[in-house]
N, C-alpha and C positions, 0 to 999 in steps of 0.2 A: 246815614254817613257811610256804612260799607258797599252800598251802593253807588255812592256818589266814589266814591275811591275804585269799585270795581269796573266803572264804566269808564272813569280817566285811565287804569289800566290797560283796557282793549284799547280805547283812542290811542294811547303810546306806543300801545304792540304793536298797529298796524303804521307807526309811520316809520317803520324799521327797513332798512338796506332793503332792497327787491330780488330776488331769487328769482331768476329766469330758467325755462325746461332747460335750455343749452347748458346751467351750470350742472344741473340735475345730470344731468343725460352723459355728462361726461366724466362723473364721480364713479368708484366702485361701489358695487353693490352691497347693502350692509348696513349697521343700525347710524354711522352718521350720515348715511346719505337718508336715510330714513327721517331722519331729526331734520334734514334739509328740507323733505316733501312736508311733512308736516309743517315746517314754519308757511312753504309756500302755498299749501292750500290754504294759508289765513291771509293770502293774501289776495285782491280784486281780479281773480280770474274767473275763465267762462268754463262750461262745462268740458268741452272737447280737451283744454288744460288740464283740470281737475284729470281727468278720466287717463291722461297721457304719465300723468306722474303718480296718478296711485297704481297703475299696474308696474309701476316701476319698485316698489316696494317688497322687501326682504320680510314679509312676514304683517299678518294687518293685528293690529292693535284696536281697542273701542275705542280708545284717544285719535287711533289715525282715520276709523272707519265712521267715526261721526264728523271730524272735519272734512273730509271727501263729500259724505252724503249733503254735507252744507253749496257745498259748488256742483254735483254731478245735476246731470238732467236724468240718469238710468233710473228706470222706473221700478225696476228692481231692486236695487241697491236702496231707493227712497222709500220702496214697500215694506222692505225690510226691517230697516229704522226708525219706521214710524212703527211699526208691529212688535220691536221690543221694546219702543218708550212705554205703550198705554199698560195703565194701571186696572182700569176697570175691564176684567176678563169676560162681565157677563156681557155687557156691550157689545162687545167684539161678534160681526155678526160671518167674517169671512173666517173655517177654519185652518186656514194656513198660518194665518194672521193669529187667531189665538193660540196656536202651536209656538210659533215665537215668542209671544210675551208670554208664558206660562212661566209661573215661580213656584214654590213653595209659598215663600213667602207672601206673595198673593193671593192667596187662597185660604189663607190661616182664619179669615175671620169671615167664611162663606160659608152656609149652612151646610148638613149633609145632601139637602135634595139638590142644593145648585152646585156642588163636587159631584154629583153622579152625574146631571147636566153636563158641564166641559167634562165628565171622563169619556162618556158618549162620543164624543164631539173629538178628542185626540186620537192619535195613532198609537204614541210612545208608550212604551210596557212603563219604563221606568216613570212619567207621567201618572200615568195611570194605577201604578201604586203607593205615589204618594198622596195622589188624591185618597185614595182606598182607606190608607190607615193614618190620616188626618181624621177618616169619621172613626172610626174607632172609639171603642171607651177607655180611659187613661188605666191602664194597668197591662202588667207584663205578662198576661195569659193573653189577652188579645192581641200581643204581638208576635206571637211566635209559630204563624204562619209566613212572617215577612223577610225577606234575607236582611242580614246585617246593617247591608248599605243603604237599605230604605230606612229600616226602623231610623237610623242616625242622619240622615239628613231629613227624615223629621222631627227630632231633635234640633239638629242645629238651625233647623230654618226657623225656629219657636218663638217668639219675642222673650223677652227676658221674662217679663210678669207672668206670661203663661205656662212658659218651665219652671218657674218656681211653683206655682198655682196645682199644675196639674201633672209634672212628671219629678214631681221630687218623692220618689216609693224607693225602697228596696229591690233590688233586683238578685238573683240568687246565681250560684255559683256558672253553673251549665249556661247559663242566658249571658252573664256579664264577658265569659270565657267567648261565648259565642260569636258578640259583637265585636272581639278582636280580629276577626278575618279579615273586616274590611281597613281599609287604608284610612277609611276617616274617625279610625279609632285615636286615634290622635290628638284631633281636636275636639273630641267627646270628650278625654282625658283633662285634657287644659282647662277647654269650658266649666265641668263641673271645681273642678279645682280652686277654681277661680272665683267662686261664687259660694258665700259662709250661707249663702240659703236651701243651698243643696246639699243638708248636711246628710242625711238617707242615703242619696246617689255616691257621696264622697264613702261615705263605710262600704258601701256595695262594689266600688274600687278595692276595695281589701281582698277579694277575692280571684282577683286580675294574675293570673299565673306570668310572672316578668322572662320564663324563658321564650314564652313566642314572642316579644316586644321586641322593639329597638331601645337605643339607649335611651333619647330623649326620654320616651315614653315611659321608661324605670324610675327615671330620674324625678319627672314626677309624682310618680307610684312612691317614691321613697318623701318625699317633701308631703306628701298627701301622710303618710303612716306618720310623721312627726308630728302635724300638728293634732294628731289624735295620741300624740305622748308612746305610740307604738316604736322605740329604738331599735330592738332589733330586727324587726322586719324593712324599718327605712334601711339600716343597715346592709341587707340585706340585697335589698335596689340597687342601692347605689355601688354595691359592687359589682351587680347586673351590666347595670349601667356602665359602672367603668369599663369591663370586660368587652363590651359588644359597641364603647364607642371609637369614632374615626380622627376625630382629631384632638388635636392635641392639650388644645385648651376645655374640650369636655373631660376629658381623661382629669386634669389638674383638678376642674372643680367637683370632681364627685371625691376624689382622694383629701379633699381639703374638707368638704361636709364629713368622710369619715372623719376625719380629726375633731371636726367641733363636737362630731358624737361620742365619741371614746377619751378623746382628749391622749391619746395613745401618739406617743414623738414618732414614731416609725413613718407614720402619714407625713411628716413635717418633712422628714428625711428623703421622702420620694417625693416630695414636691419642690424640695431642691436639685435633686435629680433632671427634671425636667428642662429643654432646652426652649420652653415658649416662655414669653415673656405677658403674663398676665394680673391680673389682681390677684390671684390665687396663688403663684408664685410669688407675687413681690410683697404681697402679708407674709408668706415662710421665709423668705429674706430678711426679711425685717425683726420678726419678731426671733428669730435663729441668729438676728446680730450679722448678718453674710450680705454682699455685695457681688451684682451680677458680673459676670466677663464675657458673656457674648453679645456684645451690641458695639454698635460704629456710630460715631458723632460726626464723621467727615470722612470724605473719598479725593482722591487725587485728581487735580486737575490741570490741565493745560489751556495757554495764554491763545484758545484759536478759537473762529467759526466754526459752529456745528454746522453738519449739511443738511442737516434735518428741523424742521421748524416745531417742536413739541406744542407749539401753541395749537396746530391743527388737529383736529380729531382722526382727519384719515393718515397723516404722517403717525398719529401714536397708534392708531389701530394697525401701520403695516410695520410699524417695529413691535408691536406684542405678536405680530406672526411670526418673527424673523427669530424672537427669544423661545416661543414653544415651538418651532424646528430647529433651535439648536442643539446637542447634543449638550449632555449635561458637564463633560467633560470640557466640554468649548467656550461654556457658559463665562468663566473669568475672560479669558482671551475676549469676549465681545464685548464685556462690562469696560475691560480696557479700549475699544473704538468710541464708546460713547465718556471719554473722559474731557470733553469741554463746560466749559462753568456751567455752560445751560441747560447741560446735557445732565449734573448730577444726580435730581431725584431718576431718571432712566436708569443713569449706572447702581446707584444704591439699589434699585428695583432688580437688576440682575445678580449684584452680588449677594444679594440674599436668597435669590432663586437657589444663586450656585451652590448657597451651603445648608439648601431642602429648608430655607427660611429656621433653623435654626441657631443662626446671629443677624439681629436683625438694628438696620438702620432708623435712627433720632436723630437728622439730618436737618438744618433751619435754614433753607436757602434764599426765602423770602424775607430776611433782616430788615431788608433796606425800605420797606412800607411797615413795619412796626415799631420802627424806633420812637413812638407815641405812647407807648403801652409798657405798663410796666409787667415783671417778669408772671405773674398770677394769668393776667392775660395772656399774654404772650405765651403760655404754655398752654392755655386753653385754646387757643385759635390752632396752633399749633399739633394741639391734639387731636382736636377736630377732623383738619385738612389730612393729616395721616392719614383714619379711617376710613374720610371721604374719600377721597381720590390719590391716596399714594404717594401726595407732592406730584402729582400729573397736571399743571395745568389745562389741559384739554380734556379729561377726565369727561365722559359723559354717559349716565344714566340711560336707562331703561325706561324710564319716566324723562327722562332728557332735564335734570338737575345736572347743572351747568359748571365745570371748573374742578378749580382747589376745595372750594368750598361746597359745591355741587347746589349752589341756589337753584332754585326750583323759578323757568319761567314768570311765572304768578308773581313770585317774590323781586324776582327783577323789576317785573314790572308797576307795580305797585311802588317797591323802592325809587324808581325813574322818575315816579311824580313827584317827588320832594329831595330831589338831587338836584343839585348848583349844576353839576355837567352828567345830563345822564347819556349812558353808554347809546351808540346810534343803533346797536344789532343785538342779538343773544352770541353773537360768534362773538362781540368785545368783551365776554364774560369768561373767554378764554385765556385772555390777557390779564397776569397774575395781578399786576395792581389795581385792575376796575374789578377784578372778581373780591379780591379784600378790601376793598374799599368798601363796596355793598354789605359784604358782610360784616364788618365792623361793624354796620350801623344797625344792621339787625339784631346782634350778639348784644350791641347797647341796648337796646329796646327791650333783651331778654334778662338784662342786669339789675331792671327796674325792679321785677318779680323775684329771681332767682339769684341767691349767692352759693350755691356749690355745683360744683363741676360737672358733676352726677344729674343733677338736675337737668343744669343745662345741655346738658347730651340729652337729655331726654327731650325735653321741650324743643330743642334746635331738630334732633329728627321726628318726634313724632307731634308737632306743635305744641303750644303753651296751654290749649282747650283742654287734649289729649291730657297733658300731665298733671292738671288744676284736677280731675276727675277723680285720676288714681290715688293722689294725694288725701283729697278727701274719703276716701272709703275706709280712711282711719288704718291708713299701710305707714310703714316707716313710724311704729310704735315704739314698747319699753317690753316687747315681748321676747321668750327664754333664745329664739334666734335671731332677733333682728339686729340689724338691717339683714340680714343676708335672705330673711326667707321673701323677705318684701321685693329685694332685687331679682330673682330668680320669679317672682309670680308675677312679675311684669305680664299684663295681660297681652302687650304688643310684643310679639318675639322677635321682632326687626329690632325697636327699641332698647328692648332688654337687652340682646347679646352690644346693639349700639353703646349703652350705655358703660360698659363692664369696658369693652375696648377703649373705649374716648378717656374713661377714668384711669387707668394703665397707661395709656399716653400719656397725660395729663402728670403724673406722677412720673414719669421718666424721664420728658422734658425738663420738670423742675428740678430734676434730679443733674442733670446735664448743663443747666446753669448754676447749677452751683448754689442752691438753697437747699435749707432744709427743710423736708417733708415726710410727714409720718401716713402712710394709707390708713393705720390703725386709727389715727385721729381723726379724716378723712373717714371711715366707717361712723366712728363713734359719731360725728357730728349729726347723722341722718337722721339721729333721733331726736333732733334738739331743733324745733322749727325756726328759733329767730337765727341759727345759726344757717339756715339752709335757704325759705322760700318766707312771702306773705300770704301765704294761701291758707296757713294751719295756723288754728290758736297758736299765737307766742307765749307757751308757758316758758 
């Protein structure tokens, strides 16, 4: 069936509006005209095309440099991408060719004589010493000829069963301090964190000195020493962590764990203090009995034409030039040129530049396609659209998720096939009522599985497969911190910080129409499965 649905999706992709090199060629340069060449190499061109519009490119991506190699005749470029697809490295009989496809991860389950084999055979030092100490014997004497950054990306290249199997030991004070040099101590950190089977590696974390670290990485160090009942030294972290982070919502939530450790009001006290508006703050609201006063539900408007179209990506990419060369003092004065109805989410996106984003706008300009929906919804789409793109209709990704709601191609398309009027282009997903309209229908689809908020941030960014996994690993328990330590080990840290913002949306919206809403209730319920998802036993 997912076949048969992913192949009517390409058929619907390709019978989309036609992008010609003349539209190309006469855009600025930059990620929308990038998302231009892209759609255009999916479209029935010849090579010398292909070849005229990817050198036209701001930067090449594997998304842009495999649909090129799909139309180029360069035999290069086609050498290339067929040299990083193949999997089997002993085959590979040109070594240029297996230079390119080499992995880590490729190589995991090759003997030691055929890793001496391809190390023969490559130039790369760094190559060549992952091959080295993949033969190795698993213990932390045999690695301590290798710098930092090899020992950990063999590590993380590791399949799960084999880190568990063969590198869950102790590692001692000197060794563990050691492999903090490198930059990919970071996600050594997470990984083992994240996994109740490395319990060895997780104590050998204990020994992790947090003044060389950044925040993140304290922050974890402190969530790691909790769940081994170690408080003072979490404690410890996470003032680390406070101290050495950069913004404003890591600040809140390491100030707020001090509180649930100490239980000490002074933490409550400086989280009222705080001018961001997050989960962290609007639990110390809440349960402090206090109400926020820096946020805007509306901005002034006048009865005219904008000059500017926000539905286009390159009109909103040349007004975000125009707001980071303003001077910050000029910042209001601009907010007030963009005060036409349509122009709103713009002006809200300035006036809160103006005030260093510490009053920040819950703005609902799209009423007039939700009046279907009652207010639970309505502050979930709501919440969503804020994160994703701002209230920026033209809003577009890196990955080229499209709009308010930032659907992802794929999902357009796929959506297309079972739509009464589907959209003609991905540019019609910039027009606010076809971008909500698709999205409705998905956010339904996600309402079959999922009843809390939380959730569904999670599954709407990091899909419903993703979130069915984590769920199962038996997270979102009746254990001495949860929910909170469950939210914070989100293994996907897009997700995670996604999920914490969309819920603080979600919660200020509701707040803003004028219902009542408890986050603390909203906490408490995560642990309660029929109240949340069908994926966990409903006790």
């Amino acid at each position: 069936m997912f076949r048969t649905i992913l192949l009517s999706s390409l058929l619907f992709a390709y019978t989309y509006a036609e992008i010609s090199l003349e539209d190309i060629s006469s855009k600025p340069t930059g990620h929308a005209k990038n998302f231009m060449i892209w759609q255009y190499l999916k479209q029935d061109i010849n090579s010398s095309q292909a070849d005229e519009a990817f050198y036209q490119l701001d930067g090449v991506t594997n998304k842009l440099f495999f649909a090129y190699v799909e139309k180029t005749d360069n035999e290069e470029m086609r050498f290339t991408a067929s040299c990083m697809k193949k999997k089997v490295l002993l085959e590979i009989k040109d070594d240029d060719c297996l230079e390119l496809a080499m992995s880590p991860y490729k190589t995991l389950n090759l003997t030691n004589k055929q890793r001496d084999l391809l190390s023969a055979r490559v130039s790369s030092k760094i190559v060549k010493d992952y091959l080295s100490i993949q033969n190795e014997p698993y213990k932390q004497s045999a690695y301590k000829k290798y710098s930092p950054s090899t020992i950990l990306t063999a590590f993380l290249s590791t399949s799960v069963n084999k880190r568990r199997e063969n590198l869950n030991f102790y590692l001692n004070r000197k060794f563990v301090n050691n492999l903090a040099s490198s930059w990919k101590i970071s996600q050594f950190i997470k990984t083992v964190i994240n996994d109740s089977k490395l319990y060895k590696l997780q104590k050998s974390l204990f020994h992790l000195n947090g003044e060389n670290l950044n925040s993140q990485n304290n922050f974890f160090l402190a969530l790691n020493h909790l769940k081994y009942k170690n408080n003072k030294k979490a404690l410890k972290h996470f003032k680390l962590s406070y101290d050495k982070a950069k913004h404003m919502i890591d600040k809140d939530k390491n100030i707020f764990w001090m509180y649930k450790i100490t239980h000490d009001k002074k933490y409550l006290s400086k989280l009222l203090l705080s001018k961001d508006i997050n989960i962290y703050t609007i639990y110390a609201y809440e349960i402090s009995n206090k109400k926020f006063d820096n946020y805007f539900t509306s901005v002034e408007t006048v009865n005219e034409k904008a000059k500017q179209n926000i539905q286009d990506p390159f009109n909103w990419n040349a007004i975000l030039q125009e707001i980071k060369q303003t001077p910050k003092d000029k910042l209001f004065d601009l907010a007030s040129s963009y005060n036409q109805e349509s122009m709103v989410p713009v002006q809200s996106y300035i006036i809160q530049k103006a005030y260093n984003f510490k009053k920040h706008g819950y703005l609902m300009p799209y009423d007039k396609y939700l009046d279907i929906l009652d207010n639970n919804d309505k502050a979930l789409v709501y919440a969503i659209m804020r994160q994703e793109s701002n209230l920026i209709p033209s809003a577009l990704s890196r990955s080229y998720a499209l709009g308010l709601m930032q659907l992802m191609p794929f999902v357009v398309d796929d959506l297309s096939t079972r739509h009464e009027n589907p959209v003609g282009s991905y540019d019609e997903m910039f027009i606010p009522k076809n971008n909500i309209d698709y999205a409705l229908k998905h956010i339904e689809w996600m309402k079959k599985s999922l009843y809390h908020p939380l959730f569904m941030a999670y599954a709407y960014n990091g899909g419903m497969g993703f979130l069915r996994r984590h769920l199962e690993k038996g997270t979102f328990n009746s254990g001495k911190y949860e929910p909170f330590i469950s939210m914070e080990l989100m293994p996907n840290a897009q997700s995670r910080e996604y999920g914490k913002r969309v819920l603080a949306n979600y919660v200020m919206y509701k707040k803003v129409m004028g219902d009542n809403i408890s986050i603390v209730d909203l906490f408490d319920s995560l642990t309660q499965p029929k109240k949340t998802d069908r994926f966990r036993e409903q006790g």
